[in-house]
C-alpha positions, 0 to 999 in steps of 0.5 A, spaced: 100 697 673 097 703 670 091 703 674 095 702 680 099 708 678 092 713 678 090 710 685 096 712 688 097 720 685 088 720 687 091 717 693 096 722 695 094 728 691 088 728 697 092 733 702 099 736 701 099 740 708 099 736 715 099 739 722 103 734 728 102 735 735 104 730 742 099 728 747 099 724 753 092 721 755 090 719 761 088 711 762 088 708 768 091 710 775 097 714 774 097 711 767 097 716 761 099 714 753 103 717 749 101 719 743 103 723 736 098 724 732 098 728 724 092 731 722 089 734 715 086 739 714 079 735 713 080 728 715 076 722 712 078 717 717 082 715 722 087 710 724 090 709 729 097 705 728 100 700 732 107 698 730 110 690 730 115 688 735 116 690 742 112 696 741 115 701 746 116 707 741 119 711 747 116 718 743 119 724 746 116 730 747 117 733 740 115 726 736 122 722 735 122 716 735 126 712 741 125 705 738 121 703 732 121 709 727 123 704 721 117 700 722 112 699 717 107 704 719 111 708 723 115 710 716 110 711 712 105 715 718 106 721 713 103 718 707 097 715 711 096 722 712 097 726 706 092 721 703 087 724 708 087 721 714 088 722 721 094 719 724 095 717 730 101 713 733 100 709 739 106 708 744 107 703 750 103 706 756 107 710 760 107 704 766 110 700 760 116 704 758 121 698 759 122 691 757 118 688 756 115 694 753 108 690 750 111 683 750 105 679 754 102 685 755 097 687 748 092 681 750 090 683 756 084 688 760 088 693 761 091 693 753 084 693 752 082 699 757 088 703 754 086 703 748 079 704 748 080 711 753 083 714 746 079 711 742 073 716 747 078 721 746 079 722 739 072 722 738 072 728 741 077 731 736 073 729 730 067 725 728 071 722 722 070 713 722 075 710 726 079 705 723 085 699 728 090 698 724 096 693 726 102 690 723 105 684 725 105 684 733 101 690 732 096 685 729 095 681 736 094 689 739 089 690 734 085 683 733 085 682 741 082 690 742 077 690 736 073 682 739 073 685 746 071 692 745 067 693 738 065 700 741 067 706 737 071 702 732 068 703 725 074 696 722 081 695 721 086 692 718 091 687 719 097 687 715 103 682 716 099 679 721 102 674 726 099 667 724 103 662 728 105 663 735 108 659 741 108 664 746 101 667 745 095 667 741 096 668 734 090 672 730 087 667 728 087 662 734 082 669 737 074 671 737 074 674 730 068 670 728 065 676 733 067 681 728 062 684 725 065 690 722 069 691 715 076 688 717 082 688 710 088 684 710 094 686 707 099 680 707 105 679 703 105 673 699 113 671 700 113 674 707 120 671 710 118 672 718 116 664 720 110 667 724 107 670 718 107 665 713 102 667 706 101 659 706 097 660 714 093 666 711 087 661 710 086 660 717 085 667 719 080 668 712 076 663 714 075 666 722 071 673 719 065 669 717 060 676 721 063 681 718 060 687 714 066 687 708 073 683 708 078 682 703 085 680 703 090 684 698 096 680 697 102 684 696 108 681 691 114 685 689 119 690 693 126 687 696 128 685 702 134 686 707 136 682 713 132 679 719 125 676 713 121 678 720 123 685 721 121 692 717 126 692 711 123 685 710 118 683 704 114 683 712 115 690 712 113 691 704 120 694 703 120 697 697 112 698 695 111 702 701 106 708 696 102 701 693 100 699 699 099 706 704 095 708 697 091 701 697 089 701 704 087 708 705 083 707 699 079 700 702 079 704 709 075 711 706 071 707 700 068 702 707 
């Protein structure tokens, strides 16, 4: 515990002054992503955030929150980014601002498309590695992007990941014996949510037989509230959100 402590005050004495702005980035036809990015001063890395869900965040012009705010990485945005990273918040694309927002619509060519438009647009605001990271249904956005297109995409992180869908594919039913690049999993071990139970956590592992780095952080501790598969559930690591953030920006800037 002690030694988890000392990660989280390195982690976070890293940055305290964090710059935020909203940009639209055109994608296809008439189509443009809404994104809320904050930026330290010197960033290590990027990671570009996908929340669970629906997805349709429906961000205002000065960065509220239509939907979504209490998810797990959109609530601790400010902590990824005091731990020096670059932060940005994707919403559902403006041709997708209603329901069913990114439901059927993260495992497509045209998600795939949107996604690696800003990535190509980051890289011409820094030259700081690019990370994917996902939790829950952001997990599937994530998973389907980084097998389709690899390109600018340094790793990612899944956390809380969809194991069990019927509607679907689940993140260990894709291609991610083709993933060659670092991939961390974050999972509780009592998430409550019936499509992410720690028991189906071996059928994603064993799907990363290419990649450069892989490691799964398992996460006990904390409390839950409500719904097990919504954000103030263990799914959501209630109550140790700082471990986690400080965990994974640790992992991410270490690879």
């Amino acid at each position: 515990m002690r030694s988890l402590t000392v990660l989280i005050l390195a982690v976070f004495s890293l940055y305290a002054d964090v710059s935020s702005r909203v940009i639209d980035v055109p994608t296809r036809e008439r189509v443009s992503e809404r994104l809320l990015i904050l930026t330290p001063e010197v960033p290590k890395a990027v990671v570009v955030l996908f929340a669970g869900g629906h997805g349709g965040l429906q961000l205002s012009d000065d960065g509220k929150f239509g939907w979504g705010e209490g998810n797990f990485l959109m609530r601790t945005r400010e902590l990824f980014a005091k731990a020096g990273l670059m932060v940005v918040i994707v919403d559902a694309p403006s041709d997708r601002q209603r329901e069913p927002y990114l439901n059927g619509f993260r495992q497509t060519k045209e998600h795939v498309h949107d996604i690696s438009t800003i990535l190509t647009w980051i890289k011409t605001q820094t030259t700081a590695p690019i990370w994917l990271v996902g939790t829950s249904r952001g997990t599937q956005s994530v998973a389907y992007v980084a097998t389709e297109n690899p390109s600018d995409i340094s790793g990612i992180v899944l956390t809380s990941s969809i194991l069990y869908d019927a509607k679907s594919d689940a993140v260990p039913e894709m291609k991610l014996e083709k993933l060659q690049m670092p991939v961390l999993v974050v999972h509780h071990k009592e998430d409550g949510c019936s499509h992410c139970s720690f028991d189906l956590i071996p059928s994603l592992m064993n799907k990363l037989t290419s990649t450069s780095a892989k490691e799964l952080l398992v996460i006990e501790g904390g409390q839950t509230k409500g719904d097990p598969c919504n954000a103030f559930g263990h799914h959501g690591f209630n109550g140790v959100e700082q471990e986690v953030v400080a965990q994974i920006a640790h992992w991410v800037i270490a690879h």
